[in-house]
N, C-alpha and C positions, 0 to 999 in steps of 0.2 A: 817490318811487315805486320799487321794487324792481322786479327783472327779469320774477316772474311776473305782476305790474302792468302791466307796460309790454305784455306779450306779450296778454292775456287783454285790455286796453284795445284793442288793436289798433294799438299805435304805436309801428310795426314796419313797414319796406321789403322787400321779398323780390323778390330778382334772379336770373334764370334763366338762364343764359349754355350755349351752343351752341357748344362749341368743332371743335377737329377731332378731337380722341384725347379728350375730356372732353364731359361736362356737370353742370355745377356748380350749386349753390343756396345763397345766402349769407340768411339771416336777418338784419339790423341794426336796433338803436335808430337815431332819428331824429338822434343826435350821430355814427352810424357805429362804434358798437362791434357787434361782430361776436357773436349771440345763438345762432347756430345755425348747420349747415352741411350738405350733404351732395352725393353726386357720383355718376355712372353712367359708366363705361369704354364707349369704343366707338370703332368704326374704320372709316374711309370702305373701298369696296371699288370694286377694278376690273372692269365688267363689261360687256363688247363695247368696247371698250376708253374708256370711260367713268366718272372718278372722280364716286362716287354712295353715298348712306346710304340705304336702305329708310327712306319715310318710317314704314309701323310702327314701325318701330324709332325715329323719331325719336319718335312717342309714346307708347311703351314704357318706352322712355329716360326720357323725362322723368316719365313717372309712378317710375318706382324713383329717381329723384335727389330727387323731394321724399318718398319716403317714406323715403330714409334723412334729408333733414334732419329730416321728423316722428319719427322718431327718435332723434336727436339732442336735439329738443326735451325729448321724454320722458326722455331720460337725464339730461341736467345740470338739466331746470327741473321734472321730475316734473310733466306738463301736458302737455295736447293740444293741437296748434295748429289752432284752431277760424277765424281769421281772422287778417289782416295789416293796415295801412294802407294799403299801395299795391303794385305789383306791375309789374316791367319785364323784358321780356326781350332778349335780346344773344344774337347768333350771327354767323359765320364771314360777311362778307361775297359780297357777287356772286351768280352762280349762276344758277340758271332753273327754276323750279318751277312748269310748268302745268295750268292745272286748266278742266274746264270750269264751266257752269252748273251743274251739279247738287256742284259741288265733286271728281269725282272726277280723279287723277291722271291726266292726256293722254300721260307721257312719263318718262324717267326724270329725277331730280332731279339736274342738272349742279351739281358745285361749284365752287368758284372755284378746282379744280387743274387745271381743263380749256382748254387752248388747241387747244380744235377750232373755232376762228373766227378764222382769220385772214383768212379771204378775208372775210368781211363787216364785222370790224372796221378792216380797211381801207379799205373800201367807205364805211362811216361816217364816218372820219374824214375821206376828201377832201371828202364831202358836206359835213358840217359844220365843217370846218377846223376844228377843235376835238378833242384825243386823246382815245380811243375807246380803253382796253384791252382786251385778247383777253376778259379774264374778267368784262365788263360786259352786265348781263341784256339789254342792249336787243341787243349784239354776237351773245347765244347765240339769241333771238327771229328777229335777220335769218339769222342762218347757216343755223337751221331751215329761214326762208323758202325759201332759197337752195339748199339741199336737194330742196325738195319734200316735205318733210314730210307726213303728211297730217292728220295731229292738229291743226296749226296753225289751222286753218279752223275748227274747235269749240273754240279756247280763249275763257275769260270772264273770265280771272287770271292774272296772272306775279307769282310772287311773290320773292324773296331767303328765304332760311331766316328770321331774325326773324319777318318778314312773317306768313309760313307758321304759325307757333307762333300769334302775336300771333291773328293770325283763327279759329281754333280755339277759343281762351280768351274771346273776347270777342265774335266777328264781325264784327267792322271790319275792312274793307281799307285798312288806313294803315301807316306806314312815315315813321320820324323821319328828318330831311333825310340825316343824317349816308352811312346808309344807303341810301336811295335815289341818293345822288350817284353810287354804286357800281352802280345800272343805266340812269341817263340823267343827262345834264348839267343841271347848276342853273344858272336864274338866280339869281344869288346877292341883287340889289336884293330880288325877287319870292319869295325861298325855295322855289321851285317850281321845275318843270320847265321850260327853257327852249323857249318858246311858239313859236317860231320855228325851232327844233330839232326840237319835236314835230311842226308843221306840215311839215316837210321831208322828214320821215321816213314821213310819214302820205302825202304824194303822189309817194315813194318808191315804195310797197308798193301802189298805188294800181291798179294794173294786174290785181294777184290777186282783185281784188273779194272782200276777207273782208270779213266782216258786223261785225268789230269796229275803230276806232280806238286810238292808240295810248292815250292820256287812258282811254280804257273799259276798260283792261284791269290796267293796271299803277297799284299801290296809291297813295292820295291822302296827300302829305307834308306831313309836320308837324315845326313846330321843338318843342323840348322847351318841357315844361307846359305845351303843348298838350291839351286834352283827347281822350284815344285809346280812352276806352271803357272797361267793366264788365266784373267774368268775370262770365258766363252760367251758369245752373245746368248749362246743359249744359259748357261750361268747364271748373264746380267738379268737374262729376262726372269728367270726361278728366283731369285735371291731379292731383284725390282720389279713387278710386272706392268707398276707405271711407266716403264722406258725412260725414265732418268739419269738412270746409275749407264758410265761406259761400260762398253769390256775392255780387256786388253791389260787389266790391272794384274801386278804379278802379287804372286802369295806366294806365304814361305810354308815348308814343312808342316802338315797338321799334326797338333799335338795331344797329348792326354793330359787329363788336369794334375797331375800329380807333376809333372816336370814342368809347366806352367807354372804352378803354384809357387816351385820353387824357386824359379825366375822373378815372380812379381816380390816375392821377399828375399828378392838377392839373396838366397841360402842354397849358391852352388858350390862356393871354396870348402876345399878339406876342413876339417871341424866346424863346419859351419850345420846349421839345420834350423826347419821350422815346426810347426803345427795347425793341423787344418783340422778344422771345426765344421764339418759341413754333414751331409746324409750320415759319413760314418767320419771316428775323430782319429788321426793319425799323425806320427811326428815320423819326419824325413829325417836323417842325420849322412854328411856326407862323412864318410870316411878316407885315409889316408892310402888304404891299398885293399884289395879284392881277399875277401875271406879264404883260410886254405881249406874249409870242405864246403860241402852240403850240410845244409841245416835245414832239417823240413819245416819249420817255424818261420825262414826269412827268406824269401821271393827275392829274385833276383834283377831289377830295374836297372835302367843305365841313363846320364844324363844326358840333351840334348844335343851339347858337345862333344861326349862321350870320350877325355880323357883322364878325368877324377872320379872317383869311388862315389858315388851318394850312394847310400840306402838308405829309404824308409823305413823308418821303425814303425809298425804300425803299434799304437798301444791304446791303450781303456777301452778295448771293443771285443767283446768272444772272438775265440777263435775262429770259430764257424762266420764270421763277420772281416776275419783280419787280413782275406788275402787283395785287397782290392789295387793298392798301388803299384805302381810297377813303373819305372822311368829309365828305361835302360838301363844305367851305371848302378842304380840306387837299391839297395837288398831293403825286405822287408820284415818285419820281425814284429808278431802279436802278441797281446797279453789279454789275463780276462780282464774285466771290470772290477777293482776295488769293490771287497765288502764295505760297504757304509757303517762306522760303528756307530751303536745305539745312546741315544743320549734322552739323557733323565728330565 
C-alpha cells in the first residue's frame, strides 16, 4: 500500500501536542513514519500577574496548526486529508481551567508556570501527607477557595489544557492517568483518584456548601486504550472549518507532555529514563517500586499504563521552577542550577 493508500484508507495516527512556545501536528503511518506535519507559534502572556493563553487562541491555534499539516498533506501527497485513524491530544501539564455548566470560561486559564498556591498547597499536603506541588489543579482549585473566589461556586469542570482540547473534540470529560496524576493523586492499585484523598478534600471544603463535589467536577481518568471518545461533527467542524475532515474518528486518552515524552523515547521500563529540554529542563527516571515516604522535593506522577514506577527527576532548574511534571506513576525530584565555575 503506498502513502496515498494508507492516508485516503485512513491508517493514519494524528497527534496534537499543546506545547508552551509551540503547537504541533504530526501525521504518521501505523509503523511511525512520519506522513505529514504542521505547527502554530504562540506565547503564554502575563496578565494581573497570571501566566495564561487566551483560550481563543488556543482554538485558533489549533485550527491553523492542522491547517498547515492539511497542507503539508497536499504538498508532498497531492491529496486532501479527509480523515485519519485515530487521534490524541498532549499539552503542557497542570494548571486550572474552569468552566461552568453551560461550558463558559469562570476564570482565567492558570498554567503550570504559576506558583500562586502556596498556601493551599501546603494546606494539602499536611492534610494528605502526601506532596502536593504549587502547580497541581487540585492546589490552584483550593487556593481559589481560599481566596474567596466567587466564580468557584458556579464551576461544573476543572480541566488541565489536554482536557480542555480533548472535550471540545469529542465531549468527554476524561483525562488519561498520566495527566491527571498532575491535578490529584493516584491510587495507583485502582488507576483513579485516591478515594480517600478525594474524600478528605471533599469534607475539607465542606464548610462552603458549593453544590459540587470533588469526583463531579474534575475529568474521569483513563489508562491508555481506554476508550475516550469520537470527534463530533461539531469537533470536525472546530478542529476543520473547511468541512474536510470526517467525524466519527475515535481518540485515545488526552495526555500531558511529560508521559508522552516518555513514550516517544521509549523510556517507560523500570531503570529506564529520559531528559527533556524544553520551556523548563527535566529527566524522568522510572523506577523499580513506589517510594516508602513523602518527600516534598519529589511530586508524585504515574505512567500511562500505570503499572511501573516512573518518576521524574526534575533537575538543573530552581526550585521554584521544579514542580511541573507529573505522569501518574512518575515522582519528581528538583535541584538548583549548577554554579558555573569561573575560568581564566
Amino acid at each position: 500500500m503506498n502513502t496515498q493508500e494508507i492516508i485516503l484508507s485512513g491508517k493514519t495516527a494524528l497527534g496534537i501536542e499543546f506545547g508552551s512556545t509551540r503547537i504541533k501536528a504530526i501525521l504518521s503511518d501505523y509503523e511511525g513514519n512520519v506522513l505529514a506535519s504542521g505547527s502554530y507559534d504562540w506565547e503564554n502572556q502575563l496578565i494581573d500577574g497570571i501566566w495564561t493563553y487566551s483560550l481563543d487562541k488556543v482554538r485558533t491555534g489549533m485550527q491553523r496548526c492542522y491547517a498547515a499539516l492539511c497542507r503539508d498533506v497536499q504538498e508532498k501527497h497531492n491529496m486532501a486529508l479527509c480523515t485519519v485513524g485515530v487521534i490524541g491530544i498532549s499539552a503542557m501539564m497542570h494548571g486550572y481551567i474552569a468552566a461552568d455548566a453551560d461550558g463558559n470560561q469562570l476564570a482565567p486559564f492558570q498554567t503550570w508556570r504559576n506558583t500562586n498556591t502556596i498556601e493551599a498547597a501546603a494546606r494539602l499536603r499536611e492534610l494528605f501527607d502526601y506532596n502536593v506541588p504549587d502547580r497541581w489543579s487540585v492546589a490552584h482549585l483550593y487556593q481559589r477557595i481560599l481566596d474567596g473566589e466567587e466564580h468557584v461556586r458556579s464551576i461544573a469542570s476543572v480541566d488541565t489544557l489536554s482536557a480542555y482540547v480533548h472535550r471540545l473534540l469529542t465531549g468527554k470529560h476524561v483525562l488519561g492517568i498520566g495527566d491527571a496524576s498532575g491535578m490529584f493523586p493516584i491510587d495507583t492499585e485502582k488507576n483513579d483518584y485516591n478515594e480517600r484523598m478525594v474524600q478528605q478534600f471533599d469534607e475539607l471544603i465542606a464548610e462552603y456548601n458549593y453544590p459540587w463535589k470533588l469526583r463531579g467536577i474534575f475529568p474521569q481518568v483513563l489508562t491508555a486504550g481506554a476508550d475516550a471518545g469520537f470527534l463530533t461533527e461539531e469537533g470536525a467542524a472546530l478542529l476543520d472549518p473547511t468541512g474536510t475532515l470526517q467525524a466519527g474518528i475515535p481518540f485515545c486518552p488526552p495526555e500531558g507532555d511529560a508521559g508522552t515524552g516518555m513514550v516517544a523515547t521509549n523510556a517507560v521500563a523500570p531503570r529506564t529514563g529520559n531528559v527533556s529540554a524544553g520551556t523548563s529542563v527535566f529527566a524522568m527516571i522510572v523506577l523499580e517500586k513506589q517510594l516508602s515516604r513523602m518527600y516534598r522535593d519529589v511530586a508524585t506522577p504515574i505512567s500511562i499504563q500505570s503499572n511501573d514506577y516512573a518518576y521524574p527527576l526534575k533537575s538543573l532548574i530552581p526550585r521554584g521552577l521544579a514542580d511541573k511534571s507529573n505522569c501518574s506513576r512518575f515522582k519528581t525530584v528538583s535541584y538548583p542550577i549548577p554554579k558555573q565555575k569561573k575560568t581564566e
